[in-house]
C-alpha positions in Angstrom: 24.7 -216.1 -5.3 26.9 -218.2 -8.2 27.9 -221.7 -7.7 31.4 -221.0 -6.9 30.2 -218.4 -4.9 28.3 -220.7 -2.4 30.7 -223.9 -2.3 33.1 -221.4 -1.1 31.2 -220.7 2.2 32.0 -224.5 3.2 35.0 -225.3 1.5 37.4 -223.1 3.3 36.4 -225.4 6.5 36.9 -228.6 4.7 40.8 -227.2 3.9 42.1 -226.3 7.0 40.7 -229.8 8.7 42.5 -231.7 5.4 45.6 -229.2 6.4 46.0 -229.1 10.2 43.9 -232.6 11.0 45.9 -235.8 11.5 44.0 -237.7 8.2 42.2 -240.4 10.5 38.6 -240.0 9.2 37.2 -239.9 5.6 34.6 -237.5 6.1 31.6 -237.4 3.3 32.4 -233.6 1.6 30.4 -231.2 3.4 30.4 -228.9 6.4 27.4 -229.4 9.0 26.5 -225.3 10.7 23.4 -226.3 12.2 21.4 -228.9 13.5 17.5 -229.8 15.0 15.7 -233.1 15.2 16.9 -235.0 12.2 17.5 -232.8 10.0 20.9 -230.5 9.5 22.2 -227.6 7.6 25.5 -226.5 5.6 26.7 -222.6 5.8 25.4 -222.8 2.2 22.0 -223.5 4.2 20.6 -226.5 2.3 19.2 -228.9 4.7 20.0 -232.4 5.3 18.6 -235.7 6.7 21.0 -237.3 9.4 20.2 -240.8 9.1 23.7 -241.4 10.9 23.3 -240.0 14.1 26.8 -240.0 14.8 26.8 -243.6 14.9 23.9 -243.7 17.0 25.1 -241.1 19.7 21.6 -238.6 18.2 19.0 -241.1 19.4 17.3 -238.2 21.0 17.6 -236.5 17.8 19.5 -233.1 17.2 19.4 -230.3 20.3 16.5 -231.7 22.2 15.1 -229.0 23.8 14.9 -231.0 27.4 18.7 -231.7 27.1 19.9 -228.6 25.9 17.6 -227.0 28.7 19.9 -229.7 31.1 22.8 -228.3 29.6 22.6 -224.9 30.2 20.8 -225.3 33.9 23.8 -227.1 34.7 26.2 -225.0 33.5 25.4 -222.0 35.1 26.2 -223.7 38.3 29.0 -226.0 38.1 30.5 -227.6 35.1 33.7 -229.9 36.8 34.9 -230.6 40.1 36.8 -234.0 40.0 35.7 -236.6 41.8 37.3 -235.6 44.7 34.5 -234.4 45.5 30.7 -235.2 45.5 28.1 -233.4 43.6 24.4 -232.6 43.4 24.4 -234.8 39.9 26.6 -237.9 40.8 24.9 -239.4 42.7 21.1 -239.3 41.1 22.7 -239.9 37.6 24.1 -243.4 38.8 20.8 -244.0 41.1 18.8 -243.1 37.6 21.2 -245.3 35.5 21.1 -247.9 37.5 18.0 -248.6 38.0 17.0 -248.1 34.2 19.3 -250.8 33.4 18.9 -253.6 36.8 22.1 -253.2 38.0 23.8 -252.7 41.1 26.4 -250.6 40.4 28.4 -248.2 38.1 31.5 -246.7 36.9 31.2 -243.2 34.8 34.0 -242.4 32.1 33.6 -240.1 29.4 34.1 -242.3 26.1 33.3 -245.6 24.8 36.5 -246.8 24.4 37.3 -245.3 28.1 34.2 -247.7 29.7 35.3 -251.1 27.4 38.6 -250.7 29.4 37.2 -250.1 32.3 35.0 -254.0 32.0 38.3 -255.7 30.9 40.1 -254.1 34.4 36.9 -255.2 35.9 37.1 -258.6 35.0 40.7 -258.9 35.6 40.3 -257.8 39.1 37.5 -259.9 39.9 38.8 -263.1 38.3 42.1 -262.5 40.8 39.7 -261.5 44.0 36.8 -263.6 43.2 38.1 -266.4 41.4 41.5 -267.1 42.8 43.5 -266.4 39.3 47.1 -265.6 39.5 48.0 -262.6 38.8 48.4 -261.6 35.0 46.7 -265.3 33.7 43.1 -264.0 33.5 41.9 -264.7 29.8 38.6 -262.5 28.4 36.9 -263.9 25.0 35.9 -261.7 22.1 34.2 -262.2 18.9 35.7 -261.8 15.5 34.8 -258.7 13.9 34.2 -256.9 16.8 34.4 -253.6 17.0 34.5 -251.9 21.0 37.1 -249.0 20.7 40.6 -248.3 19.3 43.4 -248.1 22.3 45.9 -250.3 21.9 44.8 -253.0 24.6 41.5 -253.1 22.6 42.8 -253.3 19.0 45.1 -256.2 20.6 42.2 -258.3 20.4 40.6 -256.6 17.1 40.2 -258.8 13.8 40.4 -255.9 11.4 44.2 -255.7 10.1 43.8 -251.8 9.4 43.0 -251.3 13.5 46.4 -253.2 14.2 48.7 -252.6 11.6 51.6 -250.8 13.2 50.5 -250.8 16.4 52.1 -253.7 18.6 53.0 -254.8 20.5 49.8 -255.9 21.7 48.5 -256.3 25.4 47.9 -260.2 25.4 45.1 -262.2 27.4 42.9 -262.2 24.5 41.2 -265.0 22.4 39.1 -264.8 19.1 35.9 -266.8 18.2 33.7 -266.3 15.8 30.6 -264.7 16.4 27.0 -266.1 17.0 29.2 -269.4 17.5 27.6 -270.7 20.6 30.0 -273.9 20.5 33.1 -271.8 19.6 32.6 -270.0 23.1 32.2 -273.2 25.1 35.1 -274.6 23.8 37.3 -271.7 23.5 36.6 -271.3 27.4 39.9 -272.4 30.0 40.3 -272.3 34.0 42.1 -269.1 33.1 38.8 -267.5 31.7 37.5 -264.4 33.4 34.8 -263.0 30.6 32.8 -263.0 27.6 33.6 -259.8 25.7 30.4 -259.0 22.8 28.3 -256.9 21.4 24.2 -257.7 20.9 24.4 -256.5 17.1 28.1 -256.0 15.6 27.7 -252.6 14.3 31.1 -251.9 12.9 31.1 -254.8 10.8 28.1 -254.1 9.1 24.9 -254.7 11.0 25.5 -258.1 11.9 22.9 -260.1 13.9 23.3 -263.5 15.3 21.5 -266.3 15.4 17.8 -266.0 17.4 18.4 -268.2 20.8 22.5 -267.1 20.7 22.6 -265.1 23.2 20.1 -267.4 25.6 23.1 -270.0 25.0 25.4 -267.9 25.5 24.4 -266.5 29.2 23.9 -270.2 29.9 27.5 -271.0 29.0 28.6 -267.9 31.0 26.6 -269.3 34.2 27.9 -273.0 34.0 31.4 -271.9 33.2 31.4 -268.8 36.3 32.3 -266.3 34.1 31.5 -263.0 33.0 29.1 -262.3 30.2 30.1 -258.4 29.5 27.5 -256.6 27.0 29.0 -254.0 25.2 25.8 -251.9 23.5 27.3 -248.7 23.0 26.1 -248.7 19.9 22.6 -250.8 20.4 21.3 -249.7 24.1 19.1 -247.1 24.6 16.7 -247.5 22.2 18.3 -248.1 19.2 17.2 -251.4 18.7 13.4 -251.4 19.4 14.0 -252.4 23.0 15.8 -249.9 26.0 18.6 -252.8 25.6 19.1 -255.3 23.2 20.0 -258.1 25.2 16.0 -257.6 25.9 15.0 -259.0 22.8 15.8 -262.6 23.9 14.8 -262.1 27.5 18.4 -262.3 29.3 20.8 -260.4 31.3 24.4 -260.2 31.3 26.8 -259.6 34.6 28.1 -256.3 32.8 26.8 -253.8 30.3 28.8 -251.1 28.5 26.7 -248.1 27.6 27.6 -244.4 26.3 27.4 -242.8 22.8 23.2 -241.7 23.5 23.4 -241.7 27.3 24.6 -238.1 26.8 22.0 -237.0 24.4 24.7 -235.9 21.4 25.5 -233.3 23.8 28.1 -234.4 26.2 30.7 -237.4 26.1 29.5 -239.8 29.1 30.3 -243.7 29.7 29.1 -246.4 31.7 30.2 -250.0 32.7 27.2 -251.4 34.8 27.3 -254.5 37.3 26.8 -256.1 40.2 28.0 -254.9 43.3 30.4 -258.0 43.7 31.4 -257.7 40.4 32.3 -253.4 40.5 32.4 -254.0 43.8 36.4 -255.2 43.4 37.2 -251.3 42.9 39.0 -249.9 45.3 40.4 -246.1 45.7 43.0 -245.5 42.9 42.6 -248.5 41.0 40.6 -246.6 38.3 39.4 -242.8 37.4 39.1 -239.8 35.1 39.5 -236.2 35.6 36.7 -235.9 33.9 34.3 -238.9 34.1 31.1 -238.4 36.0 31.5 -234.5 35.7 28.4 -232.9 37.0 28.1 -231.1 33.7 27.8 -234.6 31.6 25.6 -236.4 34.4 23.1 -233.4 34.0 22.4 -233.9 30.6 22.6 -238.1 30.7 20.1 -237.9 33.2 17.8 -235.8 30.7 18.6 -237.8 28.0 17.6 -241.2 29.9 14.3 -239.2 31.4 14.1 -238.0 27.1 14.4 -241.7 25.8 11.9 -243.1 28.6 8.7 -240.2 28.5 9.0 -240.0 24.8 9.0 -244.1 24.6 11.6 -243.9 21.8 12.4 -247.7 22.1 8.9 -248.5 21.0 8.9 -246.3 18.8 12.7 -247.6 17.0 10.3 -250.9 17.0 7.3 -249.8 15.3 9.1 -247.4 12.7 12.1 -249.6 12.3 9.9 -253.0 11.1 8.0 -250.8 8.9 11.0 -249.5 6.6 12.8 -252.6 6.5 10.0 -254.1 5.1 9.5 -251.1 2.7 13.4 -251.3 2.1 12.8 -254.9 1.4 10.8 -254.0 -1.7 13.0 -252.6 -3.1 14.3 -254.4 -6.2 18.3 -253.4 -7.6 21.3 -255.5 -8.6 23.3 -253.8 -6.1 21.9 -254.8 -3.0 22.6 -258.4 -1.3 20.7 -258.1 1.8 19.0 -255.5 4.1 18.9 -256.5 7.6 18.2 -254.3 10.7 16.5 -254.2 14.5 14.7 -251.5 15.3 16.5 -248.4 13.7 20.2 -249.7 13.0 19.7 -251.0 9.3 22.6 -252.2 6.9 22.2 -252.3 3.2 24.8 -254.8 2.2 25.7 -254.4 -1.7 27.7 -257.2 -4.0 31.5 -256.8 -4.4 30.7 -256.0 -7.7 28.5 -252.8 -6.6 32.0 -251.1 -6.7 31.8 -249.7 -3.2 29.2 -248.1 -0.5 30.7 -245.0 -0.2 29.6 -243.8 -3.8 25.7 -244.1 -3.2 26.4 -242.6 0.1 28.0 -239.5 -1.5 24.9 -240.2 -3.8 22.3 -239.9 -1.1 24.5 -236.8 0.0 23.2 -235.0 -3.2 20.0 -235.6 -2.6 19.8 -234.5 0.3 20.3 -237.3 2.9 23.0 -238.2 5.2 24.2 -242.3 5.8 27.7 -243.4 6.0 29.3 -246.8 4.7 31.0 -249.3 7.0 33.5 -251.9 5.8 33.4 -251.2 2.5 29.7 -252.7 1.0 27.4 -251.5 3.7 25.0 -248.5 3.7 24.1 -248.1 7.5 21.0 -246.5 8.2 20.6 -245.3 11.7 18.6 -242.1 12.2 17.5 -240.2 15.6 14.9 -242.2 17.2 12.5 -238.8 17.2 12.6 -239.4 13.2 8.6 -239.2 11.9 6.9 -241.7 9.5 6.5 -238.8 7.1 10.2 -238.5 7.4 11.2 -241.7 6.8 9.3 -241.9 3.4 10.7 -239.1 2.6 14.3 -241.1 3.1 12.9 -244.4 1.6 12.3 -242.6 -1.6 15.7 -241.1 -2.5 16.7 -245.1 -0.9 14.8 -246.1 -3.9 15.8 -244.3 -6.2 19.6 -244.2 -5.5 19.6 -248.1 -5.6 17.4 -248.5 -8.5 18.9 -246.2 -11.1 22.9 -246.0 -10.1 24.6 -247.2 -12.7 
């Protein structure tokens, strides 16, 4: 088979997504048939590493045999039913969810974005019932750079100008500080204040970590100041960053914690916001719901894919295998690179200005075979399924190496 002859297999795909597709994504130029593990394959059938994992959703790798087995189990008896009525899977998924996380209680959605706007109706209601607020004064804080969806209540409180930019007006009750600024937050913090909105690790904005001892000020500050700290790990829980949680790593607990992306395995969409029962307790029939959240089908395989994540110890194992490449990423010696910083398996290359983009040594990487994506602009994140071998990630390391060593 010529050249031409095999791009064509995948480039027919790639032109009627650029013709019919509304052009919200930049996708890196290739066509993903097949997947298993960490590794994927284009109609053309050269194999890939995924060291994305669609932005941490994979942490259970590609097609886990346990989940997949969930899938199909499930699906063969009911797939949706509303919540108008119970099921066999509702209620053990939120038993099992709960009590991997310590909380009381939860609320199932099917996206991210869907469960971030669940917290922020959360901790409006509570702040009228529970803390006496009139109605349409309660104030929730957010971090700078943050990154926890893109409705339009949540880009009203996003830094990024692309995320707003012809999208007002803007649902107000929102106030920026900057992040890992434990004395921003205790200032910025009025009778009117219901919650503290953050994530553990800002993922979006390149892998940034704050401070060690941030967060053990900032659930002190919540607690003196009765308000709500609200965890949004989406993106870091389950796993991801060495620990099940990553508000683990300096021994606290919030009053709220945003999960979803890897609670349904890569297989199905399925959200949660976690709290106490006073806190999710303020719900009441028809103030919140989804068609589709909590449908039997997706609490199948999220209970597979927390039973996957805890038998096959993959936070431990996001530890021991995530220390070990930063430290071999750390060796690595090119004019490109600024920093490398990382927990567990959710790494960020950061280049100089001057590097001329991430994007090109990720469509570099591409060619050789491995799979990252840039984020804001000088960042190579490095995030691979938590099942990912040692073997494997010297294999990765290696084209790493040699993608920052010799690019021009």
């Amino acid at each position: 088979m010529t050249e031409t002859q095999t791009q064509s297999l995948s480039q027919p795909f790639m032109d009627l997504a650029e013709k019919y597709g509304a052009h919200n994504y930049h996708p890196l130029p290739l066509v993903i048939s097949s997947a298993k593990g960490v590794w994927v394959k284009d109609p053309e059938g050269k194999r890939y590493m995924d060291m994305l994992s669609s932005y941490s959703a994979l942490n259970q790798g590609h097609r886990h045999p346990a989940i997949i087995k969930a899938l199909f189990d499930q699906a063969r008896k009911v797939t949706l039913t509303s919540r108008a009525f119970h099921t066999e899977q509702i209620g053990p998924f939120l038993k099992e969810v709960c009590e991997l996380s310590g909380f009381d209680m939860a609320l199932a959605m099917n996206s991210g974005a869907e469960a971030v706007e669940t917290a922020i109706k959360m901790a409006r209601k509570w702040g009228c019932m529970k803390k006496g607020l009139p109605q349409e004064k309660a104030e929730i804080i957010a971090c700078t750079n943050n990154f926890h969806g893109r409705t339009v209540t949540i880009v009203s409180f996003s830094s990024d100008e692309q995320y707003r930019r012809d999208f007002g007006p803007y649902t107000p009750g929102f106030k920026l500080i900057g992040f890992g600024d434990a004395e921003a937050l205790k200032a910025a913090i009025t009778p009117n204040t219901v919650a503290f909105l953050v994530e553990p690790i800002q993922c979006e904005a390149g892998i940034l970590i704050p401070p060690q001892g941030y967060f053990r000020q900032v659930r002190d500050i919540c607690a003196k100041a009765g308000i709500l700290l609200i965890l949004d790990e989406i993106q870091t829980g389950l796993g991801r960053t060495g620990r099940m949680f990553a508000f683990e790593h300096e021994g606290i607990r919030p009053d709220a914690l945003i999960l979803g992306k890897a609670l349904g395995g890569g297989v199905m969409p399925i959200s949660v916001t976690l709290a106490s029962s006073e806190v999710l307790g303020v719900f009441k029939p028809g103030d919140h719901g989804s068609t589709f959240g909590a449908n039997p089908l997706a609490c199948a395989v999220a209970r597979a894919s927390m039973k996957v994540l805890r038998d096959e110890g993959l936070d431990e194992r996001a530890r021991k295998l995530g220390d070990a490449f930063l430290a071999r990423l750390r060796t690595i010696k090119s004019p490109h690179v600024k920093e490398y910083r990382g927990r567990g398996l959710i790494i960020g290359i950061e280049l100089h200005p001057s590097a001329g983009g991430a994007r090109r040594f990720c469509e570099r990487l591409m060619q050789l075979g491995m799979l990252c994506k840039e984020t804001h602009e000088h960042v190579i994140r490095l995030a691979p399924p938590l099942v990912i071998t040692e073997k494997e990630l010297d294999w990765a390391f290696k084209r790493v190496k040699k993608v920052l060593e010799k690019t021009a």
